[in-house]
Phi, psi and omega in degrees: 000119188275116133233135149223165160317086173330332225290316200260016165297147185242038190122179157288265189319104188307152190224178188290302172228187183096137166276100189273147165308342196259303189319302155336286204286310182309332170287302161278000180289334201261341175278294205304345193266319141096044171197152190310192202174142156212126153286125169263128146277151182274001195189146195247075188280135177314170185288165150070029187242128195263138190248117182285314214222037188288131163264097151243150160243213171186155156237142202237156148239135173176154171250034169288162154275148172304339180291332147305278158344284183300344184289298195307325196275348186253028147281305207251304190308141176319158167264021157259025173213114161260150176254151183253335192178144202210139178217165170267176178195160189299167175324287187315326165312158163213151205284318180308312198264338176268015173268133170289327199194139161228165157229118164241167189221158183219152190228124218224146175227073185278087191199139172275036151245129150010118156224098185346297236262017157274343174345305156251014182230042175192171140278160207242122171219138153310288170298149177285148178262145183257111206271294202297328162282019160277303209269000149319280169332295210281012166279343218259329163312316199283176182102200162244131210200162201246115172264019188294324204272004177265358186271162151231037156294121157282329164248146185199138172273342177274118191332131187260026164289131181219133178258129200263103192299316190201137190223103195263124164239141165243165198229151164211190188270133182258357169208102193332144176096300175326131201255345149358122169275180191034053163232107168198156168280174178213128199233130163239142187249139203187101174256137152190196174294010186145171197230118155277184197300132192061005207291331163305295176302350178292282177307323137258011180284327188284326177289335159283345168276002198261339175293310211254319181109051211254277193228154190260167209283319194284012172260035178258336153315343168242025172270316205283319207285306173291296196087020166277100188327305179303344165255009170266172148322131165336137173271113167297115191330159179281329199279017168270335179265145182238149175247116177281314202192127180248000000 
């Protein structure tokens, strides 16, 4: 189980250039192992998009122990990736195809004053946001729905129906004291069997616009009906989203 900083990241999934989260783990596995290493993810999380809880896995031959394993590598691994937790599992798993489930959260700071130190892991919206048409938006979102208009895939031969369990937003204070109106956070939650490319940030650009009166909460059912990308929402910067749990 993987966490990192999204921030200095080009993604999970290693590439021709760019510091990829996999390379990184693939690099110390392979010094400590003293044998080529390939990680499987459980998910290809975007550049600059952050992990509480990433699943991968390898196969190795060595008679370290994982306890062994997890010491050397959150020695030598850069200090925005940590491993949190390491097992042995059977041959046959795999973290991609045995996943059940994900939860990611996207983080919004709705207050016109600054607030520094959220910077990188949340986004700024000035105007108040209409937090019950939102959650209006995220029931009408939530269910099992051919989610394609939600994606940036222009093609895919693979179903794009996906069940979206829950879209939970909560409000806190984003900045204590303040005697300002709208300085508060917003944590949106989006549990489900799975996500396709971009389809969380999708969705929330459409639930912010749904926020901001953009658009009403009861048109997202003839979003679902066209299926047109261009009748979805904006793609919301990456660095608001966190992968919480696969």
């Amino acid at each position: 189980i993987v966490e990192y900083d999204g921030s200095g990241f080009q993604g999970f999934q290693k590439q021709s250039v760019g510091r990829t989260v996999q390379r990184e783990l693939e690099r110390a596995l392979g010094a400590l192992l003293q044998e080529p290493i390939g990680i499987i993810g459980a998910g290809r999380t975007d550049a600059g998009v952050q992990a509480r809880a990433q699943v991968a896995n390898f196969h190795c031959n060595t008679e370290k122990t994982p306890a062994q394993i997890m010491e050397y590598m959150n020695l030598y691994l850069p200090e925005d990736i940590a491993v949190i937790d390491i097992c042995e599992v059977e041959e046959r798993f795999h973290s991609r195809l045995n996943a059940k489930g994900k939860t990611y959260c996207y983080q919004v700071v709705n207050s016109a004053v600054p607030h520094i130190f959220e910077r990188r892991y949340a986004i700024q919206i000035e105007e108040k946001l209409d937090v019950p048409a939102m959650r209006r938006a995220a029931e009408l979102l939530s269910g099992t729905h051919d989610y394609r208009a939600f994606t940036s895939l222009k093609k895919s031969k693979k179903s794009t129906v996906r069940t979206v369990d829950s879209i939970r937003i909560e409000e806190s204070e984003a900045l204590p004291g303040l005697s300002v109106d709208r300085a508060r956070k917003l944590t949106f939650t989006f549990s489900g069997d799975g996500f396709l490319y971009h389809m969380v940030r999708i969705m929330m650009g459409t639930l912010l616009e749904v926020g901001l009166h953009k658009r009403e909460a009861e048109d997202i059912p003839a979003v679902f009906d066209e299926g047109r990308r261009e009748r979805a929402g904006e793609l919301v910067p990456a660095k608001g989203l966190t992968l919480m749990e696969v």
